[in-house]
N, C-alpha and C positions, 0 to 999 in steps of 0.2 A: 504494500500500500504506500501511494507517495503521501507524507506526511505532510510536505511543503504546500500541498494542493487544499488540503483541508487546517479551515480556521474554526477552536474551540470556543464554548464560553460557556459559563454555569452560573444562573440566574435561579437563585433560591434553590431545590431539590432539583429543577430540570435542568439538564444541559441541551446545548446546540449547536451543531458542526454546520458549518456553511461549506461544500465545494468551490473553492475559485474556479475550477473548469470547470461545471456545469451550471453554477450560479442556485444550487440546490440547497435548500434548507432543512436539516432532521431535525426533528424534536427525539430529546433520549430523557427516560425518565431517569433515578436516582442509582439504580443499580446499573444502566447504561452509561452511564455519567460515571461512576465511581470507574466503569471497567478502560473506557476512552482515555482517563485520567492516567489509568496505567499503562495504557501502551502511549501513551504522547509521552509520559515520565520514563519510558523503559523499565517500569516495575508495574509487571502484570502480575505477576505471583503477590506481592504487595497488594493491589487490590482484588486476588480473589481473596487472601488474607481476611483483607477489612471486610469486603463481603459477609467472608462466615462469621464474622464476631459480631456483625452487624445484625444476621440475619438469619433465621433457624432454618438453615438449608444443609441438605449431605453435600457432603465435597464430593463425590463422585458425578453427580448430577448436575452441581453448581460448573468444574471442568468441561462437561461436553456444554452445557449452555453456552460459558464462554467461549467455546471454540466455534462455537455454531453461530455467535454475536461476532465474533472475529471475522470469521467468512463474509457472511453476512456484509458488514463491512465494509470490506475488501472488495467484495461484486459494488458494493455503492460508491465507492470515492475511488476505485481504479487501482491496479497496483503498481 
């Protein structure tokens, strides 16, 4: 994913990625927010971390989420 393409911002619990090539707006709620945070910081393990402590989820389950939020992603803002 190009990183440089897409611009963050977290306004109260939601976040928002804007595409500079497609000129696209996401809305991400607070756990989408928390996971964008860790891949733009390079500590994604960090926020599946904060996740769990945050949030009464199996870690098994919470990993493919993310990776399937990752994909996910990646198909939206290009790689």
């Amino acid at each position: 994913m190009d990183l440089n393409r897409i611009n963050y911002r977290r306004i109260g619990e939601r976040g928002y990625i804007f595409d500079t090539k497609t000129g696209y707006i996401y809305l991400l709620n607070e756990t989408s927010s928390i996971i964008v945070e860790g891949i733009l910081n390079n500590n994604l393990e960090g926020a599946i971390e904060r996740i769990l402590e945050e949030y009464d989820t199996d870690e098994d389950t919470l990993r493919k989420d993310v990776h399937e939020f990752c994909n996910a992603l990646e198909g939206l803002c290009g790689r």
